[in-house]
C-alpha positions as CSV (number, residue, x, y, z in Angstrom):
1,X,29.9,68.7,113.6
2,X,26.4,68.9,115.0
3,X,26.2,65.0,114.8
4,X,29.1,64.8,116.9
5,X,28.5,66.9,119.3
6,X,24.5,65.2,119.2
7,X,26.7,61.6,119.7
8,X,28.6,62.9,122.7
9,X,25.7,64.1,124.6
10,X,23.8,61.2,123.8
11,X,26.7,58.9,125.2
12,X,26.7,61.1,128.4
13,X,23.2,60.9,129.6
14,X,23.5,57.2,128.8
15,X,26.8,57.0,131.7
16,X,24.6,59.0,133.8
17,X,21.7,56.8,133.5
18,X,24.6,53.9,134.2
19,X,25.6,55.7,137.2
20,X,21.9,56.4,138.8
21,X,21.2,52.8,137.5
22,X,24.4,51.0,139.7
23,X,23.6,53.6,143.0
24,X,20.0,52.2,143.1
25,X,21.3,48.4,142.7
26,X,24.1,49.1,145.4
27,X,21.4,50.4,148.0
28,X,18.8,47.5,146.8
29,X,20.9,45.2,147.3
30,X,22.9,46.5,151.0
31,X,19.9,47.8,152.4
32,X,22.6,50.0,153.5
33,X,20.4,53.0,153.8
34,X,17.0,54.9,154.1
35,X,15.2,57.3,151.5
36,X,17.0,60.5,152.9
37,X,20.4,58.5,152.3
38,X,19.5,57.8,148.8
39,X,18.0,60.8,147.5
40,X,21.3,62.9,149.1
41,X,23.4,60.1,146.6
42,X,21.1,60.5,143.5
43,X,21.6,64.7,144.3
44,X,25.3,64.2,144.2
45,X,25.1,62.2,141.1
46,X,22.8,65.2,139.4
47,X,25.3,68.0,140.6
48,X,27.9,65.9,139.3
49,X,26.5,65.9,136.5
50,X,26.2,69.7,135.9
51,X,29.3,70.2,137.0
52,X,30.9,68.3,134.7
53,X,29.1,68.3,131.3
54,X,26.3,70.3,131.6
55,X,22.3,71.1,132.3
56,X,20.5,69.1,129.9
57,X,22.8,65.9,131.1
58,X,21.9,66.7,134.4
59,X,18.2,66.8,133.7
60,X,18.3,63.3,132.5
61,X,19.9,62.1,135.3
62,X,17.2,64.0,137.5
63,X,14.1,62.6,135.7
64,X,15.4,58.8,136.2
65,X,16.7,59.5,139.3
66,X,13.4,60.5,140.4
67,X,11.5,57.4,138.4
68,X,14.2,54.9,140.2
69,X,13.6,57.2,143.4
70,X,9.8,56.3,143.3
71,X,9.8,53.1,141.7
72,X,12.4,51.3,144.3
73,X,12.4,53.5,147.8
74,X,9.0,54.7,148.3
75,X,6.4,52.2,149.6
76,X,4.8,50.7,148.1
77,X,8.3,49.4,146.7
78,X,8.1,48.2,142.9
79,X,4.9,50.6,142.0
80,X,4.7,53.6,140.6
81,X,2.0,54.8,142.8
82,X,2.4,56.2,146.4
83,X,0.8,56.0,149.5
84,X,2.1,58.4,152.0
85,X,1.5,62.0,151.4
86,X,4.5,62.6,152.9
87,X,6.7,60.3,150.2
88,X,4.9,62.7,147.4
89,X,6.3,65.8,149.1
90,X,9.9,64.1,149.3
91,X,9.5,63.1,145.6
92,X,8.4,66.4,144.3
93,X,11.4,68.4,146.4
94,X,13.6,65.8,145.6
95,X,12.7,66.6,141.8
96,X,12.5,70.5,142.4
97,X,15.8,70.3,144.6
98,X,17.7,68.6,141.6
99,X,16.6,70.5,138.4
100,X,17.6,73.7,140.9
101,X,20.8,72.7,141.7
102,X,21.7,71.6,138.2
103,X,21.0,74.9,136.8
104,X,23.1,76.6,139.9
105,X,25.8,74.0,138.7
106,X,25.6,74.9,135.0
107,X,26.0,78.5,136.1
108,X,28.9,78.1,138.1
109,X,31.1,75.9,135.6
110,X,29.7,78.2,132.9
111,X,31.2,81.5,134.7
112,X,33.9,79.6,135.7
113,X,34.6,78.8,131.5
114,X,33.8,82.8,131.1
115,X,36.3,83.4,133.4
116,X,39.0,81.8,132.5
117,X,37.9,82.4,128.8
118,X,38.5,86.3,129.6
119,X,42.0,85.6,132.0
120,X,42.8,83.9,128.6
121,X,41.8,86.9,126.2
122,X,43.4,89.3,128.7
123,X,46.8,87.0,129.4
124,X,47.0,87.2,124.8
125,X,46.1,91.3,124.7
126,X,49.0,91.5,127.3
127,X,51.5,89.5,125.1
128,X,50.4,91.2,122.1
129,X,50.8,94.6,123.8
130,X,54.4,93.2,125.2
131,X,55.2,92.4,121.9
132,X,54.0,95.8,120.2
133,X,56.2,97.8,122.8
134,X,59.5,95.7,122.6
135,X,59.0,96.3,118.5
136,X,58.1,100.2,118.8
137,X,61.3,100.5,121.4
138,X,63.6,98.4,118.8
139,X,62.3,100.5,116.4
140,X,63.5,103.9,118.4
141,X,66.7,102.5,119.1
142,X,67.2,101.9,115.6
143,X,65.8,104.9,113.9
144,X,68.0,107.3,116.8
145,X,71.5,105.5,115.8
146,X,70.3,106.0,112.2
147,X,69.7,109.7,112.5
148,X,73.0,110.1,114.5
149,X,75.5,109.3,110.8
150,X,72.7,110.5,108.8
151,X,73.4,114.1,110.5
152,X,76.8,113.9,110.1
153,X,76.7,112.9,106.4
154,X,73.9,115.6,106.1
155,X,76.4,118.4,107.0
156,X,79.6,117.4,105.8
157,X,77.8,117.1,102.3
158,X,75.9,120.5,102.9
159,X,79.5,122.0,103.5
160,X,80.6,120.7,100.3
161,X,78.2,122.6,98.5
162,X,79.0,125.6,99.8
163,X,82.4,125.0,98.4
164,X,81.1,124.0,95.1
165,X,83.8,126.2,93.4
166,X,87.2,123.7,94.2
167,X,84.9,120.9,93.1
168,X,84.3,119.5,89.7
169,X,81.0,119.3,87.7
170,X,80.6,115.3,88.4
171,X,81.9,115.9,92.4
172,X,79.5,118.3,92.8
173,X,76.7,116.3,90.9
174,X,77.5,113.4,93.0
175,X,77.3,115.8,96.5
176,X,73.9,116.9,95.4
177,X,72.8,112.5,95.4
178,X,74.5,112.7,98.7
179,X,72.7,115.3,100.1
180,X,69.3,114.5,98.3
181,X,69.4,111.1,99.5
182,X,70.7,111.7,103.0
183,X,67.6,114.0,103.8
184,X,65.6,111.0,101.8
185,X,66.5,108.8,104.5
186,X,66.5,111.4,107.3
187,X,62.4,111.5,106.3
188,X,62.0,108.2,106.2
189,X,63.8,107.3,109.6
190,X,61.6,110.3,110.6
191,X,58.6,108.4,109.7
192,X,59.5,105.3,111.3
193,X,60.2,106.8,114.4
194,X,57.0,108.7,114.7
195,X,55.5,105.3,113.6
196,X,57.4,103.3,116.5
197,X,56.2,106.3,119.0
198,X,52.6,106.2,117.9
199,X,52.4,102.7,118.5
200,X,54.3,102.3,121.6
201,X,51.9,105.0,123.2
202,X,54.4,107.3,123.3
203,X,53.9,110.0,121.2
204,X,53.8,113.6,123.4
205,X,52.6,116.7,122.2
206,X,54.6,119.7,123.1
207,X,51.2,122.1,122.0
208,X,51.5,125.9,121.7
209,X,50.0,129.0,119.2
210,X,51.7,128.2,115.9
211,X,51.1,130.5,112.8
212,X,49.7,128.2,110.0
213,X,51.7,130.4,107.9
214,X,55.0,129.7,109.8
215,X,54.0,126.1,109.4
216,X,53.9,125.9,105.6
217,X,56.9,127.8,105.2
218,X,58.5,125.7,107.6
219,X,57.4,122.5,105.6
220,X,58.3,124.0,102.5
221,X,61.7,124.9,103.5
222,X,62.5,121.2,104.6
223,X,61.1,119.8,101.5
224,X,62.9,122.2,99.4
225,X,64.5,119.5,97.7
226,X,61.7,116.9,96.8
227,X,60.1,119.8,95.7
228,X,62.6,121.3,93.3
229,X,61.6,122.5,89.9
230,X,58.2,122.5,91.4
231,X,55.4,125.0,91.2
232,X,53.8,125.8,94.3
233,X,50.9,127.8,94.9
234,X,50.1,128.9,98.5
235,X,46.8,130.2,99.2
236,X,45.9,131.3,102.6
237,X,42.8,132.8,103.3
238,X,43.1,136.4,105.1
239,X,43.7,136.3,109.3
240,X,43.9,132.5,109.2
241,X,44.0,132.3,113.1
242,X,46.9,130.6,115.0
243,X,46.5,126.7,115.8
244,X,47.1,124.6,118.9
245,X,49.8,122.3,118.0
246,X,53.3,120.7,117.6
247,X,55.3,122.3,115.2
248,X,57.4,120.3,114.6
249,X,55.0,117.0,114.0
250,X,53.0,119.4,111.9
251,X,55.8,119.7,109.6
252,X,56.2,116.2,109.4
253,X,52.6,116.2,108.3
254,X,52.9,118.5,105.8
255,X,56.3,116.9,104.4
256,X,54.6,113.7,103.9
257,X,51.9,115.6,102.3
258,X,54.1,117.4,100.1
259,X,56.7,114.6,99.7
260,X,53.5,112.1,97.9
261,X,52.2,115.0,96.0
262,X,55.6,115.5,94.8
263,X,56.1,111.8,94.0
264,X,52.6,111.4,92.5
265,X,52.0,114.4,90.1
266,X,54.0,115.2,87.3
267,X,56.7,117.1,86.7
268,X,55.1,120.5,85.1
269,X,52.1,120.5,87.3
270,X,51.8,123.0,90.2
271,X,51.0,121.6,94.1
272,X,48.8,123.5,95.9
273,X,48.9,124.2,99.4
274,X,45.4,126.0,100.8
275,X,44.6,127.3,104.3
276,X,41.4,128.1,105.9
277,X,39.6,129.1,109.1
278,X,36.9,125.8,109.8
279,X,34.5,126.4,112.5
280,X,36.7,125.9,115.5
281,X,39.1,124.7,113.4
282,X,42.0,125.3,110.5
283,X,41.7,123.3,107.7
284,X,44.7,122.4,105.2
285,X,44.6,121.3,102.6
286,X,47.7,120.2,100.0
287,X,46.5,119.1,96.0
288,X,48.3,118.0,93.2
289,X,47.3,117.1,89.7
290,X,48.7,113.3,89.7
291,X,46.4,110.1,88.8
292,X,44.0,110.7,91.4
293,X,42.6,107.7,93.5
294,X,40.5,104.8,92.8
295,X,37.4,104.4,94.8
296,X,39.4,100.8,96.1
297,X,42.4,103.1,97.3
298,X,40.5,105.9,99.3
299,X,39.5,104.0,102.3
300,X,42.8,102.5,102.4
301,X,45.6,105.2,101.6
302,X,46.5,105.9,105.1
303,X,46.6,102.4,106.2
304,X,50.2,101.5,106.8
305,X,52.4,100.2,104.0
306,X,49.3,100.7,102.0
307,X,50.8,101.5,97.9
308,X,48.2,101.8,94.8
309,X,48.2,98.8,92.7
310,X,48.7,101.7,89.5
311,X,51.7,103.7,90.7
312,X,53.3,100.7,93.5
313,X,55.8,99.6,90.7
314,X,56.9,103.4,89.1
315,X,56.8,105.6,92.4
316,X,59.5,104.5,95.2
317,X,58.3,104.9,99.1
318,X,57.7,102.5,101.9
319,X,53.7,103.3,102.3
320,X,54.4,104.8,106.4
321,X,54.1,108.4,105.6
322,X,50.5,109.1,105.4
323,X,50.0,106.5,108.3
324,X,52.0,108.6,110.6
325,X,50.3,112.1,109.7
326,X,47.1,110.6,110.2
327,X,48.2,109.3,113.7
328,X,50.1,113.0,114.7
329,X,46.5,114.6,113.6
330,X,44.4,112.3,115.0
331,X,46.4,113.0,118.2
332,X,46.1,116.5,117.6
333,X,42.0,115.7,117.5
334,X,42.0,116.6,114.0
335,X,40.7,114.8,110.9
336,X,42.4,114.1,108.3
337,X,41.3,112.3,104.9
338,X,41.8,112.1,101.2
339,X,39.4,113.0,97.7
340,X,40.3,112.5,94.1
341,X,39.1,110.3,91.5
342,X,41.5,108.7,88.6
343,X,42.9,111.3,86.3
344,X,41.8,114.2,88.2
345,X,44.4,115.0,91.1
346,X,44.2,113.9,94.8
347,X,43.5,116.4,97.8
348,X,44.7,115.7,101.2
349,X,43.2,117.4,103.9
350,X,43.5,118.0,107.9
351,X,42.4,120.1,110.5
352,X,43.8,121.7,113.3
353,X,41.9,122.9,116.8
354,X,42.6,126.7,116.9
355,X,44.6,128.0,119.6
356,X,43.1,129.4,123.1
């Protein structure tokens, strides 16, 4: 590569040197013009020169231009010496002129390659951006006519229950998948959409006091059914002040929070769900007993579509949920992160600015 690009230079200083070399035979041979005339010509040829290729090109083609300058059109004509003080003034301008004007050249065609370098950059970050948004609204679309049917089946499944008694033991086993996996997907089209709002820009906050309290039982409530048969063990430390945030993005938080620790610990071991006053912030924090996290999987568990190599092929999921709590907290300007070794349980944790 660098003999290459060593080849092509050399090749161009040699066409310049051709093109200073045929200039000074045109004007010997015409005696079409005077010194002035000639050193404008050989100026051109230098600026040309810049312009086109570059500085050390048109430094060459300076330094023979100059030679060929003194040598054929400055008496005595066909020396290198020079009799008129005057014709050494000439000479050095003409020298000083050139090596100045090629570096104001290679300036200029070097901003003009910055310039379009950046319209470039700019004109790919806006088709990129163009591209994220018509995915994120697609993505809305979808996820809205999704949670439309999904309600429906929701409730008419929900009502069915209620009636369990006119149902057999197999009809109301197979409501109970119905229901289960309807709020399954309700989650996951959940996630998605949060995911598609996030990235779109277009996620709002509607912010106001919300009891932590309120906001666990909430989350609980809604994942009443991934976390059936479970133990759960709520400890909130005394006057746990209110927080400043959405309540209901919260509780998407803490679903997904609940929802993996469910998923990843087994059946007989309790979840724990702790809640703390921080400096000027609430921190909580959900644990379960599961397989813990490899030092490989910690920087990247709430990378989207991120699964663990040990549990991708036994534990169902999509790998969005934790991505989109950790973009609804970040927006809230909280922090949110992960601990755990292997065989020892995970702890996920966030905060939560306190309320005015």
């Amino acid at each position: 590569m660098v003999a290459r690009h060593a080849a092509k230079r050399a090749a161009r200083i040699l066409l310049v040197f051709s093109a200073v070399a045929l200039v000074t035979l045109f004007y010997r041979v015409t005696a079409f013009a005077n010194a002035t005339t000639v050193a404008l010509t050989f100026l051109l040829l230098v600026l040309a020169a810049a312009t086109l290729w570059g500085l050390a090109e048109a430094i060459a083609a300076s330094v023979f231009a100059t030679l060929c300058f003194n040598y054929y059109f400055l008496h005595p004509v066909g020396t290198w010496t020079i009799a008129n003080a005057q014709d050494w003034l000439a000479l050095f301008v003409f020298l000083i002129v050139s090596v100045v004007g090629s570096q104001l050249s290679e300036r200029t065609r070097r901003m003009a390659q910055e310039s379009a370098r950046a319209m470039e950059i700019a004109a790919q970050a806006e088709l990129v951006r163009q591209k994220e948004e018509f995915k994120s609204t697609l993505l809305d679309a979808l996820a809205h006519d999704l949670k439309t049917p999904l309600t429906s089946v929701k409730a008419s499944a929900s009502a069915l229950l209620e009636d369990a008694a006119s149902l057999s033991s197999s009809q109301r086993e197979l409501v109970s998948i119905v229901a289960e996996e309807s709020e399954r997907l309700n989650r996951l089209v959940t996630e998605v959409l949060e995911m598609a709002r996030t990235e779109a820009g277009k996620l709002r906050l509607n912010r106001q006091a919300c009891s932590v309290e309120n906001l666990v039982r909430g989350a609980l409530l809604e994942s009443k059914r991934a976390l059936e048969g479970r133990r759960i063990e709520v400890q909130m430390a005394p006057d746990v002040p209110p927080v400043s945030a959405d309540a209901e993005l919260i509780q998407t938080v803490l679903r997904s929070l609940l929802d993996n620790a469910a998923k990843y610990s087994p059946a007989g071991e309790a979840i724990a769900i702790q809640a703390e006053q921080d400096d000027r912030f609430v921190r909580i924090c959900v644990t379960d007993r599961g397989p813990g996290l490899s030092e490989e999987d910690l920087p990247q568990v709430f990378e989207r579509y991120f699964r663990g190599a040990a549990t991708q092929a036994t534990v169902r999921g999509m790998g969005i949920g934790l991505a989109v709590a950790r973009d609804i907290v970040r927006a809230h300007g909280g922090k949110i992160w992960a601990e755990g070794s292997p065989g020892q349980g995970s702890r996920f944790s966030f905060t939560l600015p306190l309320a005015s």
